[in-house]
C-alpha positions as CSV (number, residue, x, y, z in Angstrom):
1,X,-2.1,12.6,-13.1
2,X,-3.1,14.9,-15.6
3,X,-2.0,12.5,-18.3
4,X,-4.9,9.6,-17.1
5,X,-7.0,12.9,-16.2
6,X,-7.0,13.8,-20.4
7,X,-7.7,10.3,-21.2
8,X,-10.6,10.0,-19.0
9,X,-9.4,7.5,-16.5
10,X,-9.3,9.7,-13.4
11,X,-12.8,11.5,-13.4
12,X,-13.8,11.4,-9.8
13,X,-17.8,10.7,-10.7
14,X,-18.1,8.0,-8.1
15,X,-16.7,10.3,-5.2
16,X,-18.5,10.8,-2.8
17,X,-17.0,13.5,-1.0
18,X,-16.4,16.4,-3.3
19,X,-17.4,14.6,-6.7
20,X,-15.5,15.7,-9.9
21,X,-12.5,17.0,-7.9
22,X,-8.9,15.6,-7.1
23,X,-7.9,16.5,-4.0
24,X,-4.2,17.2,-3.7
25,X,-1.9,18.3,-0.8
26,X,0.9,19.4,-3.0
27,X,1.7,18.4,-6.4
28,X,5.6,18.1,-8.0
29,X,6.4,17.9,-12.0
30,X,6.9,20.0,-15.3
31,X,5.6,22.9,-16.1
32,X,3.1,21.6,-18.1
33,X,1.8,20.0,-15.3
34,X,1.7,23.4,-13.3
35,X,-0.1,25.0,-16.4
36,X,-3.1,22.6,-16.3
37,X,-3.5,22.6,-12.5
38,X,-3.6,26.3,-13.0
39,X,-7.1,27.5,-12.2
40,X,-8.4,24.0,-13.1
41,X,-11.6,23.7,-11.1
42,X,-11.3,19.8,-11.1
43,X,-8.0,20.2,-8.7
44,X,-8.8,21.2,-4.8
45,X,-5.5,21.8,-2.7
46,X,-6.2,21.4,0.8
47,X,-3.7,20.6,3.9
48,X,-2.2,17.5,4.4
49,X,-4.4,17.1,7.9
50,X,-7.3,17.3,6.2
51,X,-6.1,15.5,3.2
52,X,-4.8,12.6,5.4
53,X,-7.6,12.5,7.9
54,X,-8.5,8.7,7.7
55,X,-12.5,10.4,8.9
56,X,-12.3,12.3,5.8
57,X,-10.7,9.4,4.0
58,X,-13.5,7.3,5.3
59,X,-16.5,9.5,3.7
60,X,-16.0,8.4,-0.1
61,X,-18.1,5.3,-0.2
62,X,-15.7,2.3,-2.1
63,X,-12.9,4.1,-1.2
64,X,-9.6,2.0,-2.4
65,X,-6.7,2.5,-1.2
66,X,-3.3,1.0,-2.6
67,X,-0.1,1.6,-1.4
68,X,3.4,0.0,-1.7
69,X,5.9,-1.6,0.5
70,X,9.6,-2.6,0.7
71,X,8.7,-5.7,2.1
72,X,6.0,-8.1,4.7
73,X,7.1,-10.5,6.7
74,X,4.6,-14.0,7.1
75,X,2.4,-12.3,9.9
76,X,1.9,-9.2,7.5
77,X,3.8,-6.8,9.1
78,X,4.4,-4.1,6.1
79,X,7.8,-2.4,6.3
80,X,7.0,0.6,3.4
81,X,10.1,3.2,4.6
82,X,13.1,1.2,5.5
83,X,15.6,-1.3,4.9
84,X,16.7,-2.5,7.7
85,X,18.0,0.6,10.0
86,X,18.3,2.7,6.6
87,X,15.2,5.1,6.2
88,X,14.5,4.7,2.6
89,X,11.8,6.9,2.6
90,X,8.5,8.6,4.2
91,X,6.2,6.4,5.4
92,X,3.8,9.0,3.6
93,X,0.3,8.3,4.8
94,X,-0.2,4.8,3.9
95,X,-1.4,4.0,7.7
96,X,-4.1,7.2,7.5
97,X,-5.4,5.7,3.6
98,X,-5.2,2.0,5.2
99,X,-7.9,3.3,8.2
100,X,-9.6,5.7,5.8
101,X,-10.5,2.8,3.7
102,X,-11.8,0.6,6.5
103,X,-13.9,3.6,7.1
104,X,-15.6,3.8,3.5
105,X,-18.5,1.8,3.3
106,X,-17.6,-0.7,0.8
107,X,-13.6,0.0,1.2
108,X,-10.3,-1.9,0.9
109,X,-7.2,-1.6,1.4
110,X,-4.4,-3.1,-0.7
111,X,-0.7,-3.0,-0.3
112,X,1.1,-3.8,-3.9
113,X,4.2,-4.6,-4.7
114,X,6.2,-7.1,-7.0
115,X,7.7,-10.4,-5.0
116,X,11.4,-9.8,-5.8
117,X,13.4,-6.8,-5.2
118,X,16.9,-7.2,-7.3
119,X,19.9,-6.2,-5.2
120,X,23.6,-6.1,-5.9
121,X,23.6,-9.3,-4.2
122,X,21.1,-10.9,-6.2
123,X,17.3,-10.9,-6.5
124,X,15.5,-11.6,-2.4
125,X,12.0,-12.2,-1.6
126,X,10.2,-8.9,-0.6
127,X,7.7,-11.3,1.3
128,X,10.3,-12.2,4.5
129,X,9.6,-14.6,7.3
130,X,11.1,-11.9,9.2
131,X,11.6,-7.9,8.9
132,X,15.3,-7.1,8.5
133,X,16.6,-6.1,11.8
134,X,15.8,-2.4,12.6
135,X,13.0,-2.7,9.8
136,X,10.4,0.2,10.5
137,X,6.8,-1.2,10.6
138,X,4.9,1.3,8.3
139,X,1.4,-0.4,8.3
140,X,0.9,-3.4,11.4
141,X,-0.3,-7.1,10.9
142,X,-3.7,-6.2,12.4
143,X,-4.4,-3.3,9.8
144,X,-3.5,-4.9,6.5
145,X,-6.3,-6.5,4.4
146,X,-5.1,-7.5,1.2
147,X,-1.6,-7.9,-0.2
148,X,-0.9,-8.2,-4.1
149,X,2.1,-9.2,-6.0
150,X,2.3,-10.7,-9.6
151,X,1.5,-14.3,-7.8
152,X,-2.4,-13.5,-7.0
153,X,-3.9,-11.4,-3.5
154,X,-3.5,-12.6,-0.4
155,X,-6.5,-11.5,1.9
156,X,-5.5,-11.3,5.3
157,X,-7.9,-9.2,7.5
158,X,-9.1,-11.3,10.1
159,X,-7.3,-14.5,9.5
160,X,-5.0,-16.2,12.3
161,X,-1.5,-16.3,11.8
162,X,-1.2,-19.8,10.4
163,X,-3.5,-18.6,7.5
164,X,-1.9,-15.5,7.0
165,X,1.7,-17.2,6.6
166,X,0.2,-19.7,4.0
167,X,-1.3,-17.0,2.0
168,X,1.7,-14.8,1.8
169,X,3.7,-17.8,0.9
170,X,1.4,-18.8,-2.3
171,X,2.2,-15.1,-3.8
172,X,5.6,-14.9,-3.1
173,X,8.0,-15.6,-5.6
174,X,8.0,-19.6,-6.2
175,X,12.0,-19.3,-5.8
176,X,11.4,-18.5,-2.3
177,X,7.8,-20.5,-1.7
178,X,10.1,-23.7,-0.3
179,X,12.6,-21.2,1.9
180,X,9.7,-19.5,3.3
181,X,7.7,-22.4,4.2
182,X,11.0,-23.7,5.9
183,X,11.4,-21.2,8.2
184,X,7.5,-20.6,8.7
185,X,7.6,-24.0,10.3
186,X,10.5,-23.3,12.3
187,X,8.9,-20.4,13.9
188,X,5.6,-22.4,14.3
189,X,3.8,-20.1,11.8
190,X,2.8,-23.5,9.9
């Protein structure tokens, strides 16, 4: 952070809610890092309720949030913590920046990722026509507005099933497009 901090990408003018400042819940790196977050007025600590609150989220205007995920399945279920019945990770607090941003006046919400995920076995499509078995859903279909790979954005808030399968199929990776489409129509997706 600090690194995007010196070269003036992260400045926090257009906050809102405490302009000028980062606010952090904890922070992890070098000492270097500790050094410049030592008495630097631009950092606020504050607890990870607070922090995490999508009501306190919601009160920077334009508010953009952008999280990850392991993988989404053609109804836009986002799996972000496990494969299959392995916990991979935390789910963080994708779900509380997800509802924060709907709060924002002006906010979206984007879950990013790249299409493939490359696996002893080979590369696999990280957009699924199902969730592995035992998947944890981290962020559900109705919450998710926008999904991003390398193959374009798929906007999904609002949109029926059907459409939601098509758009999630046009940015996976075109080695899966045909595979996915198969089994959307099996399902009755398409």
């Amino acid at each position: 952070m600090h690194y995007l901090w010196e070269q003036g990408v992260i400045t926090n003018r257009k906050k809102t809610l405490l302009p000028d400042r980062s606010v952090v819940t904890f922070a992890l790196g070098s000492q270097k890092l500790y050094d410049w977050i030592n008495e630097n007025r631009g950092i606020e600590f504050r607890g990870v309720e607070w922090v995490n609150d999508p009501y306190i989220i919601g009160l920077n205007d334009n508010m953009i949030s952008i999280n990850g995920a392991l993988e989404v399945d053609l109804t836009g279920q986002v799996c972000s913590e496990s494969i299959g019945h392995l916990q991979y990770t935390h789910p963080g607090g994708q779900l509380d920046f997800v509802n924060g941003a709907y709060r924002s006046k002006g906010g979206r919400s984007i879950i990013a990722f790249e299409s493939l995920a490359n696996t002893p076995e080979g590369p696999v499509s990280r957009i699924t026509w199902q969730l592995k078995p035992g998947a944890i859903v981290t962020t559900p279909r109705h919450d998710v507005d926008c999904v991003i790979t390398e193959y374009g954005v798929a906007r999904l808030k609002g949109q029926s099933i059907r459409e939601r399968a098509k758009r999630l199929i046009a940015i996976a990776h075109p080695d899966f497009r045909d595979e996915l489409t198969f089994h959307a129509r099996k399902l009755h997706l398409l």
